[in-house]
C-alpha positions in Angstrom: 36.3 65.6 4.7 39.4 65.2 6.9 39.4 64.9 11.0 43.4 65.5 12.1 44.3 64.8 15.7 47.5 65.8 17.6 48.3 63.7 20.6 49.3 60.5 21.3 47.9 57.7 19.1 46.6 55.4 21.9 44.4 58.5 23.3 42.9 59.7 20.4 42.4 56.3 18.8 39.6 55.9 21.4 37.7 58.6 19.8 36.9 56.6 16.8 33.9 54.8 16.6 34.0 50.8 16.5 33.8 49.6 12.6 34.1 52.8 11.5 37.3 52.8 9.3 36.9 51.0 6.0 41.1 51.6 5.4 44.5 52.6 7.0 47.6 52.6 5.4 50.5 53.3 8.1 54.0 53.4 8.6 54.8 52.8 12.2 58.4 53.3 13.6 60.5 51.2 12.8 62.1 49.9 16.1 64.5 52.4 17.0 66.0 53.7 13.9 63.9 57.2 14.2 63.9 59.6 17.3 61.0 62.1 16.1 62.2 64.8 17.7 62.9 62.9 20.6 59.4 61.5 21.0 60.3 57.9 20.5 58.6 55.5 22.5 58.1 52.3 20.9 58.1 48.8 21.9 55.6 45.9 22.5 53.8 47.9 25.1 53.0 50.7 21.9 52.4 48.4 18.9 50.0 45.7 20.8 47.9 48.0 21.8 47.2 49.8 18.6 46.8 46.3 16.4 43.9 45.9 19.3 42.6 49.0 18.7 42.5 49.2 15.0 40.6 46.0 14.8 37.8 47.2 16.7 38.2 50.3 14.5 37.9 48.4 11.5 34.8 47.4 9.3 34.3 44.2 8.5 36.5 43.5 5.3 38.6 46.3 5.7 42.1 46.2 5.4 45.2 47.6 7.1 48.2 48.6 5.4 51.0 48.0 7.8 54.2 49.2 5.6 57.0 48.1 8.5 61.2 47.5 8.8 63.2 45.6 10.9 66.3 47.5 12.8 69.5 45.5 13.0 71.3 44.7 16.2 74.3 43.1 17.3 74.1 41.7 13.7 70.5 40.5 13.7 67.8 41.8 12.4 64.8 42.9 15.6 61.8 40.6 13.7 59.8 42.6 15.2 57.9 43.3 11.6 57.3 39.6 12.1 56.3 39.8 15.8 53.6 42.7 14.4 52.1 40.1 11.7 51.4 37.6 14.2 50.0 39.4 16.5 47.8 40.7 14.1 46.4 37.5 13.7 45.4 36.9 17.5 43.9 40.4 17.0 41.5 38.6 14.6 43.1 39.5 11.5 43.8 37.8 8.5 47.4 38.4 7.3 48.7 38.5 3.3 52.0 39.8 2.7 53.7 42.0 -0.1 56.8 43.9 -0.2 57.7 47.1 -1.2 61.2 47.3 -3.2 62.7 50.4 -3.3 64.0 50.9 -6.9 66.5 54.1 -7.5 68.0 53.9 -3.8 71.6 52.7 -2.5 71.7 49.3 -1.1 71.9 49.6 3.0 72.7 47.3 5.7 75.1 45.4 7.0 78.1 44.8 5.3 78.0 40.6 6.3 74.9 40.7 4.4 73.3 41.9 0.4 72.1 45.1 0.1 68.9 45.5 1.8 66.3 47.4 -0.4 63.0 46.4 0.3 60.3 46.7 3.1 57.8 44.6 3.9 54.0 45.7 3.3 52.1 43.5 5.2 47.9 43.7 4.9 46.1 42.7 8.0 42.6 41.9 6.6 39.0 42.0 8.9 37.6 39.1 7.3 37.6 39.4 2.8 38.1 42.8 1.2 35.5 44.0 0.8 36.2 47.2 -1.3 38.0 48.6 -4.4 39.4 46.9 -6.6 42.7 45.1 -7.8 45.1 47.4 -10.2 45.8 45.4 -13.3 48.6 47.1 -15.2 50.8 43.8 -15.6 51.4 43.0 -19.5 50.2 39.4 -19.8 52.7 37.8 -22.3 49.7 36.3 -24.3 48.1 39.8 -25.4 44.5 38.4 -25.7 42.2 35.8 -26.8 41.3 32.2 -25.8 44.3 30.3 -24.2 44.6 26.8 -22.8 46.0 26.9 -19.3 46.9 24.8 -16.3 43.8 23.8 -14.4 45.7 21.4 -11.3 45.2 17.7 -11.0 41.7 16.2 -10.9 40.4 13.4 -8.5 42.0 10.7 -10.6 46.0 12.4 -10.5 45.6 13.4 -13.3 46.2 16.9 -15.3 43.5 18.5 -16.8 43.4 21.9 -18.9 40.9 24.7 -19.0 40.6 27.5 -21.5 40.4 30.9 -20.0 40.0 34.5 -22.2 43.2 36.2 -21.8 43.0 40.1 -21.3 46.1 42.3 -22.4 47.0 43.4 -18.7 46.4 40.7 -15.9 46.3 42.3 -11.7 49.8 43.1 -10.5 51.7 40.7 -8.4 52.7 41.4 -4.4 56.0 43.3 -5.1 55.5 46.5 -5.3 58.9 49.0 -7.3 58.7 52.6 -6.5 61.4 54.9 -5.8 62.1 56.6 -2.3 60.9 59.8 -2.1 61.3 62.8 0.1 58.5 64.8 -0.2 58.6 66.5 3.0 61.3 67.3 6.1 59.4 64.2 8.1 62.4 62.0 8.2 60.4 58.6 7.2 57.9 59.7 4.0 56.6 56.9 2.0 55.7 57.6 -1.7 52.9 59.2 -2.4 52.5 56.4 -5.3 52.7 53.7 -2.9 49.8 55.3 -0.5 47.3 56.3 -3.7 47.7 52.7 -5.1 47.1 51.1 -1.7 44.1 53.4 -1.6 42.7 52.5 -5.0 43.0 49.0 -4.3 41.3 48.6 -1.1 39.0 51.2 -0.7 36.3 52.8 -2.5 35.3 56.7 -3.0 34.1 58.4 0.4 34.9 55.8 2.4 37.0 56.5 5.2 41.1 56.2 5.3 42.8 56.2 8.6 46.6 57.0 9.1 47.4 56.2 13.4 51.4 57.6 12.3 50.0 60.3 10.3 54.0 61.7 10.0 53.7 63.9 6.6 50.4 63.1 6.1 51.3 61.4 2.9 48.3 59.2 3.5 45.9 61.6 3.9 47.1 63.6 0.9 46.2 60.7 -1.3 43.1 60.0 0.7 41.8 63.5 -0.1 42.8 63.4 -3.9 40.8 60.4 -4.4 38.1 61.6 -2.9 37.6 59.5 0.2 36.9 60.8 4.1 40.2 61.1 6.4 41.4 60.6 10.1 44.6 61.4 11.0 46.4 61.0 14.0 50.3 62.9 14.7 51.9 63.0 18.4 55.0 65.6 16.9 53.3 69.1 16.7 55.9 70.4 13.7 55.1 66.7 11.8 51.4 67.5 12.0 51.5 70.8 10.8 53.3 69.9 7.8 50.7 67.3 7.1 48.1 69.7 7.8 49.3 72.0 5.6 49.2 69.2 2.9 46.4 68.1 3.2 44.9 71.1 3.4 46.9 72.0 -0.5 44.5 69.0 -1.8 41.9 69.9 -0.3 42.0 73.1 -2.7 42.7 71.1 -5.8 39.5 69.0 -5.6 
């Protein structure tokens, strides 16, 4: 089932029960470096606010996916990606961080400076997740059996060893390679691959999977295919139309 709401974020949002959303994966704006059709208007003011609200919309261990970029100015980078973790934490998050590297893309930014290709994808956490389950597709270099590994130091300094049973694929580490992808005329998609392994990892079937920046509705796409509830939220009619009319397409292939 999918609820979408056009209108501004911080009006809607308040329709939403408290505890209510088990997991949202977002893009906000990144500083200034979209218009949307002229509807820009982001700051400290915007983004405070909704870390507020999305903690009281949030079940205790859910998570939020907060997939976020820096704009560079005067030849600094905003930090205001940063700014956003932080405050996340006063919200009464807990904070882990991973990155998304974009593989298949040019390098961008400034010319002082290597090639900037990565994002970060920061995971504001109510408490412990409570829900899904880790992907483990990384080869382990010791296919399987019983190895000896490291176990830290014990009381006396010392090193001491522990045997563990090595599987063939161990859980993936916090870097995270997929390719950009257009998939729609929203001028900021994410990959769908990013939001449907986000969504497997965090959240379990029929719960609920909130997008506050639905854009695209890239999120809600993936919600849908993996069989879990949706809420939406887009303040750009023609943006939420097109998500609309995605989400709507999976809708039919279920």
């Amino acid at each position: 089932m999918s609820r979408l709401m056009l209108g501004d974020c911080l009006e809607r949002i308040e329709e939403i029960p408290d505890g209510s959303v088990d997991l949202t994966v977002t893009s906000p704006p990144y500083d200034n470096l979209r218009t949307y059709n002229g509807s820009l208007d982001w700051g400290e003011h915007v983004w405070k606010p909704v870390l507020q609200e999305l903690f009281r919309v949030t079940k205790q261990g859910g998570v939020v996916v907060w997939v976020v970029g820096d704009a560079t100015m005067k030849g600094s980078e905003t930090g205001t990606s940063f700014k956003q973790a932080l405050y996340s934490m006063e919200c009464g998050f807990n904070l882990e961080t991973m990155i998304w590297e974009k593989t298949g893309s040019g390098c961008l930014g400034s010319n002082y400076y290597y090639g900037q290709n990565f994002e970060y994808v920061f995971l504001f956490v109510k408490g412990k997740p409570l829900h899904g389950g880790l992907i483990k597709d990384r080869e382990n270099r010791v296919k399987s059996g019983s190895v000896k590994v490291n176990g830290g130091l014990g009381k006396d300094g010392k090193g001491k060893a522990r045997v563990v049973e090595r599987k063939p694929f161990g859980k993936r580490n916090n870097i995270w390679r997929f390719d950009t992808q257009k998939n729609s005329d929203h001028p900021a998609p994410f990959p769908e691959q990013l939001a449907n392994d986000h969504i497997i990892s965090w959240s379990n079937e029929g719960d609920t999977v909130f997008d506050p920046f639905m854009g695209s509705g890239t999120t809600g796409k993936m919600a849908v295919l993996n069989g879990r509830d949706f809420i939406g939220i887009e303040k750009v009619e023609d943006y939420f139309n097109i998500a609309k009319e995605r989400i709507e397409k999976a809708e039919i292939l279920l």
